[in-house]
C-alpha positions as CSV (number, residue, x, y, z in Angstrom):
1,X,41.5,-48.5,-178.9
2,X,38.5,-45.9,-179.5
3,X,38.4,-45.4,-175.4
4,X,42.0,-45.0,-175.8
5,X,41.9,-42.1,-178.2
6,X,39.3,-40.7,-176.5
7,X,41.3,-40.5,-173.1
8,X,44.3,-38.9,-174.6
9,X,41.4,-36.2,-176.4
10,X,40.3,-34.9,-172.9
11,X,43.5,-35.2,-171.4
12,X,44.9,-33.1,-174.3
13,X,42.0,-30.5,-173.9
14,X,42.4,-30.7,-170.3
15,X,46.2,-29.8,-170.3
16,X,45.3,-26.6,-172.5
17,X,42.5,-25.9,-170.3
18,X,44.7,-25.7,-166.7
19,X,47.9,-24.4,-169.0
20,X,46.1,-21.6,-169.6
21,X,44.5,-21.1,-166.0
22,X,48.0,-21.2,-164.9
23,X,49.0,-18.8,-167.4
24,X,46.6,-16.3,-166.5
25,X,44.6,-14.5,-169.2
26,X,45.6,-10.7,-168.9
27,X,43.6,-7.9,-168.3
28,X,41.5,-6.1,-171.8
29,X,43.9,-3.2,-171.9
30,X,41.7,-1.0,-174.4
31,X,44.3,1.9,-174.2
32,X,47.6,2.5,-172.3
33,X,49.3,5.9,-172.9
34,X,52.7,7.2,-171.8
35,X,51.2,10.0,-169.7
36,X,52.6,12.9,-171.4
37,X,51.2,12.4,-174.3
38,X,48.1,11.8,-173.0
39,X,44.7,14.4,-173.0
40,X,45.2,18.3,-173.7
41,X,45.6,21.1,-171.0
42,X,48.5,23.0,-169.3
43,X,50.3,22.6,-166.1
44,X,52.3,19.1,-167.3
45,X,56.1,19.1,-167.5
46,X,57.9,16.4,-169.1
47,X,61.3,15.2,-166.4
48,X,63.6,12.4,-166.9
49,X,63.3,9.6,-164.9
50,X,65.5,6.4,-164.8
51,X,62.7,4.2,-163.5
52,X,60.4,5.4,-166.2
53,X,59.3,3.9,-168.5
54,X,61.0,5.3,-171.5
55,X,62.8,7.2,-169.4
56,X,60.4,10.2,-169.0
57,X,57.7,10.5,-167.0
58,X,55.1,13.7,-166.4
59,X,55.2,15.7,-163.5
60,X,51.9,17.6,-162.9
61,X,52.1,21.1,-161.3
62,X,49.1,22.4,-159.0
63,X,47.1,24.4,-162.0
64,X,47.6,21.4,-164.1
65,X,44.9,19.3,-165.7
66,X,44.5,16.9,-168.8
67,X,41.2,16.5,-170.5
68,X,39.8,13.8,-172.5
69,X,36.7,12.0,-173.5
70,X,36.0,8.4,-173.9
71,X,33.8,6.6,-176.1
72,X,33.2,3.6,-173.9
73,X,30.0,0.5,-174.3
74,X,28.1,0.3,-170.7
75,X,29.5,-1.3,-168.3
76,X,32.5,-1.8,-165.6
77,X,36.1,-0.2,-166.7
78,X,39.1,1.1,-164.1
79,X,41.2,3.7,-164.9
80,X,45.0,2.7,-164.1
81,X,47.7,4.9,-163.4
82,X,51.7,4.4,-162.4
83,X,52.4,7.1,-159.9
84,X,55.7,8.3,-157.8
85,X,54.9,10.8,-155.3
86,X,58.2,12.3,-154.3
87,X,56.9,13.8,-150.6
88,X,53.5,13.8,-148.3
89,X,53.2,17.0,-149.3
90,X,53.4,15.9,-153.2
91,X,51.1,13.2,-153.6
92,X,47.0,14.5,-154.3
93,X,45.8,15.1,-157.2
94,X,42.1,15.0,-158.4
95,X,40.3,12.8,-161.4
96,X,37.0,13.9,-162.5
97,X,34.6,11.0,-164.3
98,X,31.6,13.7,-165.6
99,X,30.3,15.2,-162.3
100,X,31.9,12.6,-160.2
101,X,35.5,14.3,-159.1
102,X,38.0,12.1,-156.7
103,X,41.1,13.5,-154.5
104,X,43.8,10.4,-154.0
105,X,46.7,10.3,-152.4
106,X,49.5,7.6,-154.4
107,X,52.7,6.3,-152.8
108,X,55.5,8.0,-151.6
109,X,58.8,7.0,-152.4
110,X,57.8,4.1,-155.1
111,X,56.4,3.1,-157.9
112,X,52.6,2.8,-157.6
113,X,49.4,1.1,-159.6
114,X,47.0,3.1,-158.3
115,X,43.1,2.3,-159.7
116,X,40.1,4.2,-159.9
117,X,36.7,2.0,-161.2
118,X,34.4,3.4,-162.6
119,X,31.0,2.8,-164.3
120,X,30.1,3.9,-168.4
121,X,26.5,4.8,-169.8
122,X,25.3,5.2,-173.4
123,X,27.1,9.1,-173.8
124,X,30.6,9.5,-173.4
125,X,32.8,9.7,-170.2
126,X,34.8,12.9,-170.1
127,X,37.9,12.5,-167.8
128,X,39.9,15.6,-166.2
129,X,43.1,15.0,-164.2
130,X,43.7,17.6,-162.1
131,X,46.9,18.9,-160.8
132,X,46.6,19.8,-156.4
133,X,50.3,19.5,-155.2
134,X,53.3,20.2,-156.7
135,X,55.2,17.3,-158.4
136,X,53.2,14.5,-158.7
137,X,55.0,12.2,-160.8
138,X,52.8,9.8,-163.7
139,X,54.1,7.9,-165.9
140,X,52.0,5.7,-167.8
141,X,47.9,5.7,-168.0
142,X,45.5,2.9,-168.9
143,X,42.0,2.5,-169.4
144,X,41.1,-1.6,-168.4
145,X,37.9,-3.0,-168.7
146,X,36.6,-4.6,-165.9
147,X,37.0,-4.1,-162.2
148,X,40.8,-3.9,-160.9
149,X,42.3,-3.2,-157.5
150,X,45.5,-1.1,-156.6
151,X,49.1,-2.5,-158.0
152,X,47.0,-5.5,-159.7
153,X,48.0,-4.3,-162.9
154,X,51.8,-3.4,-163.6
155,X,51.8,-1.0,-166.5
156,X,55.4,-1.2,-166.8
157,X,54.9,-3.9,-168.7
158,X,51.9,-3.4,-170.5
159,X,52.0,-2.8,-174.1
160,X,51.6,0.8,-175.6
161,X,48.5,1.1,-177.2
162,X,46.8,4.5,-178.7
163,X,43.0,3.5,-177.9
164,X,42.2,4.9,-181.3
165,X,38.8,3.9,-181.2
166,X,37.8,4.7,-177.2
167,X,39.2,8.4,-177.3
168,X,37.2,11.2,-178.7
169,X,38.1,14.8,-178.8
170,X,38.8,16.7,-175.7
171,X,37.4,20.2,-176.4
172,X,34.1,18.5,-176.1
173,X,34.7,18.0,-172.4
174,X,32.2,20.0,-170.2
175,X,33.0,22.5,-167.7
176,X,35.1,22.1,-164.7
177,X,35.1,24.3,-161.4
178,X,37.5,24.4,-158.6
179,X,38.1,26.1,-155.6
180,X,41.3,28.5,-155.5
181,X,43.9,30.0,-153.7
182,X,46.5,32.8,-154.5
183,X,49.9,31.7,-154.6
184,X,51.4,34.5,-152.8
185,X,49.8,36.7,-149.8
186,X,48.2,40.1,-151.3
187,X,49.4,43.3,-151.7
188,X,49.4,45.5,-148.7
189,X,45.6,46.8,-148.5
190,X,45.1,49.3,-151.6
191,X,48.2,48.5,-152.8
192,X,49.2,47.7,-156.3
193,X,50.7,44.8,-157.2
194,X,54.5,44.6,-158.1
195,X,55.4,45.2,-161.4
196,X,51.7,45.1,-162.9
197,X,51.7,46.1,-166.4
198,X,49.6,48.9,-165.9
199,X,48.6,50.6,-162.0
200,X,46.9,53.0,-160.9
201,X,46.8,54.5,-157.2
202,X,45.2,57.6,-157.6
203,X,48.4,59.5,-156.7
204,X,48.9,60.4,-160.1
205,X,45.8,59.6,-162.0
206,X,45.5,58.0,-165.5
207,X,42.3,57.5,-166.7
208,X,39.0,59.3,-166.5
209,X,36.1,60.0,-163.9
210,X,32.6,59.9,-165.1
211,X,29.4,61.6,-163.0
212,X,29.8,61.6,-159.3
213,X,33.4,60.6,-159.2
214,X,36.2,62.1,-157.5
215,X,40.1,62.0,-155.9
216,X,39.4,62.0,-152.0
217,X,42.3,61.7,-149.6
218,X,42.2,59.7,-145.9
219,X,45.6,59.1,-143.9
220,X,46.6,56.2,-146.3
221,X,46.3,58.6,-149.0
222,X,44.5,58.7,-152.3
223,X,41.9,57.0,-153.5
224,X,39.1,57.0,-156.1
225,X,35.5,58.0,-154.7
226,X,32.5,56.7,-156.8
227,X,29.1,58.3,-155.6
228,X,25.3,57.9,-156.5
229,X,24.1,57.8,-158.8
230,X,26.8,57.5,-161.5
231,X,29.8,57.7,-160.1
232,X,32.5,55.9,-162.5
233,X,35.9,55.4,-163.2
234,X,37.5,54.6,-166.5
235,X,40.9,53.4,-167.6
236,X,42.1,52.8,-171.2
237,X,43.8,49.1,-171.1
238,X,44.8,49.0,-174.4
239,X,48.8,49.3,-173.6
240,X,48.6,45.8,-171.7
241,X,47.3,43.3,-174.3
242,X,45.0,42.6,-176.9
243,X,42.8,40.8,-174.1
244,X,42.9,37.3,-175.5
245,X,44.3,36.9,-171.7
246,X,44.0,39.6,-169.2
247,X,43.9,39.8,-164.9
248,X,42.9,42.7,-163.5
249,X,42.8,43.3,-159.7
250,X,41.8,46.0,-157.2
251,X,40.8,46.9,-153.6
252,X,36.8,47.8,-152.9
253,X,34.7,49.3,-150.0
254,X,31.1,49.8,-150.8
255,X,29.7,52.7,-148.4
256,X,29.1,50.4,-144.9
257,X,25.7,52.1,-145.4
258,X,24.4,50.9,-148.5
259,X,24.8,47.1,-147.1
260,X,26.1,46.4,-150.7
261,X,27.9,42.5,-149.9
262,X,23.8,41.9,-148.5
263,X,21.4,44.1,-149.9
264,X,18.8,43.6,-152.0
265,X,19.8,45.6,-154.8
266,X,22.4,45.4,-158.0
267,X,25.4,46.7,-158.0
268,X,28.2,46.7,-160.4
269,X,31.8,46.6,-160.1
270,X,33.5,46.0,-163.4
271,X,32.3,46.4,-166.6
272,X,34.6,45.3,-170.0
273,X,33.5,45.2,-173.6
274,X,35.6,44.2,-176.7
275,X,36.3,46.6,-179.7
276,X,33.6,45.2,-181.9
277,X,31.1,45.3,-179.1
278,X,30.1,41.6,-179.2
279,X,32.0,40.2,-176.4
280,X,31.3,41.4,-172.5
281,X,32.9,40.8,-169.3
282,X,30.9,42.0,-165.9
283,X,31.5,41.7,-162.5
284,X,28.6,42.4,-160.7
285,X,26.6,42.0,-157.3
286,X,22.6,40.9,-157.9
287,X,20.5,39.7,-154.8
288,X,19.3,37.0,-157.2
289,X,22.5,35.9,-159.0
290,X,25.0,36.8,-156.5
291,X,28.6,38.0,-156.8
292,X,29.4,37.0,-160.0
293,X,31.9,37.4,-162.7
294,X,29.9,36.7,-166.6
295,X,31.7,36.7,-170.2
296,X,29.0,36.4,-172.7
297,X,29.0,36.9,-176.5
298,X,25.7,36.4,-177.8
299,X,23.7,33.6,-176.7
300,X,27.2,31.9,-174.9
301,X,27.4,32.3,-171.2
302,X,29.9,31.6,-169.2
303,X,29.8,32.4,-165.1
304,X,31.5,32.4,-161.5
305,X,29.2,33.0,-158.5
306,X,31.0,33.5,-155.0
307,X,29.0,34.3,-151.5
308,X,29.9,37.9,-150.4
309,X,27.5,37.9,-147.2
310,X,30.4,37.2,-144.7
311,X,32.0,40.2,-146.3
312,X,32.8,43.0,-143.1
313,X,31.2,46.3,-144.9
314,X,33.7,48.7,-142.8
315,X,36.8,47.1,-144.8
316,X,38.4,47.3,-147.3
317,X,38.1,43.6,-149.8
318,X,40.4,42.7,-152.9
319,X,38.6,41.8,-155.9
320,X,40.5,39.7,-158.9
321,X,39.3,38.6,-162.4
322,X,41.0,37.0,-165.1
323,X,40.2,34.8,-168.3
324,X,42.2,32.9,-170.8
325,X,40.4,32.7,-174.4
326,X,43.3,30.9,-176.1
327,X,42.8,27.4,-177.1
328,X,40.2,24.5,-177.0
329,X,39.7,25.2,-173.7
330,X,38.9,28.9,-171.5
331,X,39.1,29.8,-168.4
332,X,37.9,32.4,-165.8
333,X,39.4,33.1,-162.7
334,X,37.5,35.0,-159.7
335,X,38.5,35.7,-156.4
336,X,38.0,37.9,-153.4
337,X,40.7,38.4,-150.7
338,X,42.5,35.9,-152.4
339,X,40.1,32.7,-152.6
340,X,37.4,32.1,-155.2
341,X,36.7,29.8,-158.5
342,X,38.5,29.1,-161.6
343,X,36.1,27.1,-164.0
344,X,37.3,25.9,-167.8
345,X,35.3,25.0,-170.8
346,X,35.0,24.3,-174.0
347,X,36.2,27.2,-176.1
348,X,33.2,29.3,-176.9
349,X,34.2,32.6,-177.3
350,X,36.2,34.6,-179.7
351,X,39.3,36.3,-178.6
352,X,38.9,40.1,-179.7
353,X,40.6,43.1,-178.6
354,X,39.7,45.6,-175.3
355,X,40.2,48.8,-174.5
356,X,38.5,50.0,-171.4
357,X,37.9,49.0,-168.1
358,X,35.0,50.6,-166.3
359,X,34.8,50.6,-162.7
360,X,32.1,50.8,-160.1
361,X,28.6,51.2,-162.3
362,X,26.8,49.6,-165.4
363,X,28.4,49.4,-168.0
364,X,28.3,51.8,-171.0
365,X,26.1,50.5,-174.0
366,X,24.4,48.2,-171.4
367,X,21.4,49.5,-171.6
368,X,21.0,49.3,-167.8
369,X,20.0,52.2,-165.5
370,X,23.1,53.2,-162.8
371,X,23.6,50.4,-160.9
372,X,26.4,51.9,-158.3
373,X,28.9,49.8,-156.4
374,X,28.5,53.5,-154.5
375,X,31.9,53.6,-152.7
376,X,35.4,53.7,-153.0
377,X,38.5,52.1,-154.9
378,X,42.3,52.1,-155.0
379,X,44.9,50.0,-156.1
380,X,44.1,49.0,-159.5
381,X,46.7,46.8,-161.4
382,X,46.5,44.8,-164.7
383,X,48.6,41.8,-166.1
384,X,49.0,41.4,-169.9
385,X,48.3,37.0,-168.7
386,X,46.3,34.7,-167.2
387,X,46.1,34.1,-163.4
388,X,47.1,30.4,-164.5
389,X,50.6,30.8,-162.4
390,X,49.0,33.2,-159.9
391,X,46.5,30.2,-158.2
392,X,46.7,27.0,-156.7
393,X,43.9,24.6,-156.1
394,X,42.6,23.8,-152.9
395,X,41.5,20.6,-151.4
396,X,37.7,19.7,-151.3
């Protein structure tokens, strides 16, 4: 009787044991999100789709990115996405774990699980999803601990959960760079751009010339000569913004003699202050430092460095800056000829007002000695926004 018993006890346990290896237990889900309500940052349109779940899904446009942190113990996790790409030319985007940034392609004409593993330390993981072509469709997002291959998790049918406790707040995220790419081609060479806010082509002249600077005339017409040692040009801004969120673009060519895109010298090109004097925006070249684009407001720095070597001295070059200091997160844009940087970081500065733009030598109040760009300019326009819509990312 006892052995009896005793039989039926393991064949009892043993029935749970294999009912539940035939079961399957199910992946530790510690967050799944419908993916437009997910993170913080532009560039994410909510469409209708049937086979969505809940009937929406987000579609991610080439500027676009999301931004969160997680607050995840050591160890093995895999983020999980459900995807759509509608085209071959629609399906890359980038994800970003810290320093670590990925470009994947996701099916075409389905339904996807796509996977990316990824390890966890003691601090937390900051994720950025990055938009790269146009109309990439997600629907639902995941965070799964352990390690999980492509379309092994079907998060259609996985239950909503917030992840609370795993998600901390995405204005701590650090800085993120990428490589950019105007939309449309440029303006004809020291041309303005169509309907700018504010432009300037020397044919009629607003604004003011300081020291060695002048109206000179070639066969393309007008254009604004700044000479050594302080030539400068000036132009009140004020009508286009209150500079919370500004782009500002113009045609250069540093005297071929002065080597300027090579020498050893410094050399600046822009020069902005705000109204109360504590925020500044330069562009400037330094043999050092580079060509680069810095906002700073007292000890916050924020920078873009681009190579200007492979720059041909005898033409003429575009130069574009912008910045967007709304939200938890700003951005800079730099670009010359139409390629350059965008980075974004955590919101550091204060938007203020501006007034003036001063071109081609240190700026006022700087404190510097002149520091000529020495050459000419033309072309000047100014947009009361952001580059946001004017860029597209490039592939790395």
């Amino acid at each position: 009787m006892t052995q009896s018993v005793s039989r039926l006890c393991v064949y009892a346990c043993l029935s749970v044991v294999f009912a539940g290896l035939c079961r399957g237990q199910g992946p530790d889900v510690l967050l799944c999100r419908e993916f437009e309500n997910f993170g913080e940052g532009p560039g994410v349109s909510v469409v209708p789709f049937a086979e969505a779940s809940g009937g929406t899904a987000g579609s991610l446009a080439p500027s676009a990115e999301r931004v969160t942190a997680l607050r995840l113990k050591p160890g093995a996790y895999t983020l999980v996405m459900r995807t759509w790409a509608p085209a071959g030319d629609q399906d890359a985007f980038f994800v970003t774990f810290g320093s670590r940034r990925i470009r994947r392609t996701v099916p075409i004409g389905r339904w996807g699980s796509v996977s990316w593993p990824f390890e966890a330390g003691v601090s937390p993981v900051f994720l950025v999803i990055e938009g790269q072509e146009p109309g990439v469709i997600i629907d639902r997002l995941a965070i799964v601990r352990g390690t999980h291959a492509d379309e092994s998790i079907d998060l259609a049918k996985s239950a909503l959960m917030r992840g609370d406790t795993v998600t901390v707040p995405p204005e701590t995220a650090p800085r993120s760079v990428r490589r950019c790419v105007l939309r449309q081609p440029l303006p004809a060479v020291r041309g303005s751009w169509p309907n700018a806010g504010l432009a300037v082509d020397f044919t009629d002249t607003i604004g003011t010339f300081r020291g060695h600077g002048s109206i000179r005339t070639d066969a393309a017409g007008e254009f604004a000569a700044l000479e050594m040692p302080d030539g400068r040009f000036d132009l009140d801004a004020s009508s286009v913004g209150n500079g919370e969120a500004l782009t500002i673009g113009w045609w250069v060519k540093p005297r071929p003699a002065a080597s300027v895109w090579s020498d050893q010298g410094w050399h600046f090109f822009l020069g902005v202050r705000s109204q109360d004097g504590a925020r500044r925006i330069e562009l400037s070249r330094h043999v050092v430092l580079g060509m680069r684009l810095r906002i700073a407001a007292g000890k916050a720095e924020e920078a873009i460095v681009l190579a200007t070597r492979q720059l041909d001295p005898l033409k003429w070059h575009h130069l574009l800056v912008s910045w967007d200091l709304r939200g938890d997160r700003q951005k800079l844009w730099f670009l010359i000829d139409g390629r350059g940087k965008s980075v974004r970081f955590p919101a550091a500065f204060a938007p203020s007002r501006i007034k003036t733009l001063e071109f081609g030598n240190s700026p006022s109040g700087s404190g510097l000695p002149f520091l000529a760009m020495d050459g000419a300019l033309d072309g000047i326009w100014v947009q009361d926004d952001s580059a946001e819509t004017m860029v597209t990312g490039l592939k790395r």
